[in-house]
N, C-alpha and C positions, 0 to 999 in steps of 0.2 A: 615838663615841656613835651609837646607832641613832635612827633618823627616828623620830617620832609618826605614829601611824597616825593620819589624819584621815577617817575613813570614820567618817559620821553613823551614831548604832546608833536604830535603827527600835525607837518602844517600843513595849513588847506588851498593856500593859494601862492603861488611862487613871482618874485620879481621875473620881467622878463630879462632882466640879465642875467641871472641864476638858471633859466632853463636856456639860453644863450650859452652859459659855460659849459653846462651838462652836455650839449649835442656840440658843442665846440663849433661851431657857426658865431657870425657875427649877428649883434642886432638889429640890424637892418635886415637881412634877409629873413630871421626870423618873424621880426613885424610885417614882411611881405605876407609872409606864410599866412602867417594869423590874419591878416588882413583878404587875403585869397580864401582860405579853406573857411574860418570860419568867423564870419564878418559880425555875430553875433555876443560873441566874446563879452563880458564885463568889463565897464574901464574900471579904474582906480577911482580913488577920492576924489581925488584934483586930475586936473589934464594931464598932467605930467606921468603918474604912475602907471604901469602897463602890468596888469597882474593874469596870471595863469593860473584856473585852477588843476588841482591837482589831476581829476580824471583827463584832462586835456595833455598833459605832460608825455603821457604813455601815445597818445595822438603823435605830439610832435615828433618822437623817436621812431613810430613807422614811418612815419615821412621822409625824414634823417634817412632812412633806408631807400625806400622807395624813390626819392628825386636823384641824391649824392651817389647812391652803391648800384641801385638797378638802374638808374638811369632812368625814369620815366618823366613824361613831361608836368607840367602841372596840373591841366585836364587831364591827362590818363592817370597820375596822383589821385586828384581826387576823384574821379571817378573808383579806383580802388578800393579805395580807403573809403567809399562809401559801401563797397560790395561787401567790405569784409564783416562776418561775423568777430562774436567774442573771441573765440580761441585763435583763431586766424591773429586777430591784434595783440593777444597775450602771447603769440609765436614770434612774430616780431618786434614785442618789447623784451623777451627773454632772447632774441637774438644781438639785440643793439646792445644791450648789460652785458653779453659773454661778448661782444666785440671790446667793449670800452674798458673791460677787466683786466 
């Protein structure tokens, strides 16, 4: 008999209630989000499903920052969050992780 692979498979796209639990926000405000910042989004299968992928996830936790902690509006948000480079948004998703730890 051959071994089980036991390598964790890394998922690609998150219910929106699972990245709702992670930023501890309700769904509704979330879907605003998503619906404001980036109206481009994938739907699900059927209407019903609201999927996030994963590079988008580390999005929503600057925002999580930027709206809830700094206080900015939704235009000055995104406008932000479109200025930032890479490291800039890896600074604020390693800051949201060491808050929520």
């Amino acid at each position: 008999m051959g071994k089980l692979k036991t390598d964790v498979i890394q998922k690609v796209y998150f219910c929106q209630s699972e990245v709702a639990n992670l930023l501890d926000v309700n769904a509704g405000m979330l879907r605003s989000w998503k619906k404001y910042f980036f109206p481009k989004l994938p739907k699900g299968k059927n209407r019903f499903t609201r999927i996030i992928p994963l590079d988008y996830v580390g999005k929503f936790k600057a925002l999580y920052l930027l709206i809830l902690k700094e206080r900015y509006t939704l235009p000055g948000a995104d406008k932000r969050l479109k200025s930032m480079n890479k490291e800039e948004l890896d600074m604020y998703i390693n800051k949201f992780d060491n808050m929520k730890k």
